[in-house]
C-alpha positions in Angstrom: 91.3 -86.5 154.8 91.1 -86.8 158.8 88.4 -84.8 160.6 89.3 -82.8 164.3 87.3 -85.1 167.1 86.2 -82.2 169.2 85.3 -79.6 166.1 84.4 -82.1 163.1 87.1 -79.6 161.0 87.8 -81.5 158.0 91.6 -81.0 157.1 94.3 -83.1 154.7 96.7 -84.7 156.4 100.2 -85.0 154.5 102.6 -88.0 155.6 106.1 -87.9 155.0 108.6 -90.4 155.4 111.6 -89.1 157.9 113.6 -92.5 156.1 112.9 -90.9 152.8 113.0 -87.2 153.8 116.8 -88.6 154.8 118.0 -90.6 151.7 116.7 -87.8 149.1 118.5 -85.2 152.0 115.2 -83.1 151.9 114.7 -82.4 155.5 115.7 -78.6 154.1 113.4 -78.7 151.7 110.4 -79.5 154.3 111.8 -77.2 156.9 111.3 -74.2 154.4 107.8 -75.5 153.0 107.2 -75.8 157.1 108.0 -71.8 157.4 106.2 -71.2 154.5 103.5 -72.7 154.7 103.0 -71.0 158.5 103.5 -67.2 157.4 101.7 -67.5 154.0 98.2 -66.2 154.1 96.6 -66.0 150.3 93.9 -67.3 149.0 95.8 -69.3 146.1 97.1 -71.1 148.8 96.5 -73.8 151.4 96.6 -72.9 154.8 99.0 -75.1 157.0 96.6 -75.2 160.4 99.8 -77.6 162.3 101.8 -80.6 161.9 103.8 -83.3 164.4 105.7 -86.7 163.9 106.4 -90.4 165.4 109.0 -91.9 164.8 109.1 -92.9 161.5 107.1 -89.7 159.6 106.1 -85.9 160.1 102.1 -85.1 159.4 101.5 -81.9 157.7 97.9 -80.6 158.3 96.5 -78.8 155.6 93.6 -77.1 154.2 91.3 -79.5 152.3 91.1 -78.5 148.5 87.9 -79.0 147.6 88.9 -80.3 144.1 91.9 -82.1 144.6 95.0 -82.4 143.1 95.9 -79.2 141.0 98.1 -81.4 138.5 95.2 -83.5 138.2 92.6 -80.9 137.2 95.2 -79.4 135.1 95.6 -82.5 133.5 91.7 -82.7 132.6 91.1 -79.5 131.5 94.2 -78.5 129.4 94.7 -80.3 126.1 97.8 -82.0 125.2 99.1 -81.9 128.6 
């Protein structure tokens, strides 16, 4: 969770490795979640407000779920899974 200085906008903040992006050869993978994630607007799904990278990672900055992990309250709520 990281939180804008000037507005006090609460957003996630997803960190990739660019060393790992590279071994797995799924750079194509985040470019299209990239694109998608800037035309999609739905409200089954978080918004991608920016992103930027260093040297070694690329920062995706997302819309905050308020209850976390999907596969996690999945997890909790369905039996057997």
């Amino acid at each position: 969770m990281v939180r804008d200085r000037r507005t006090g906008f609460l957003m996630a903040m997803k960190s990739l490795s660019k060393k790992e992006l590279r071994e797995s050869d799924m750079f194509g993978q985040l470019y299209f979640e990239i694109k998608l994630q800037s035309y999609v607007n739905h409200p089954n799904s978080l918004k991608m407000y920016g992103y930027f990278q260093d040297e070694k990672n690329i920062y995706l900055l997302l819309e905050l779920a308020s209850h976390g992990c999907l596969f996690r309250e999945l997890k909790t709520k369905v039996r057997g899974y």
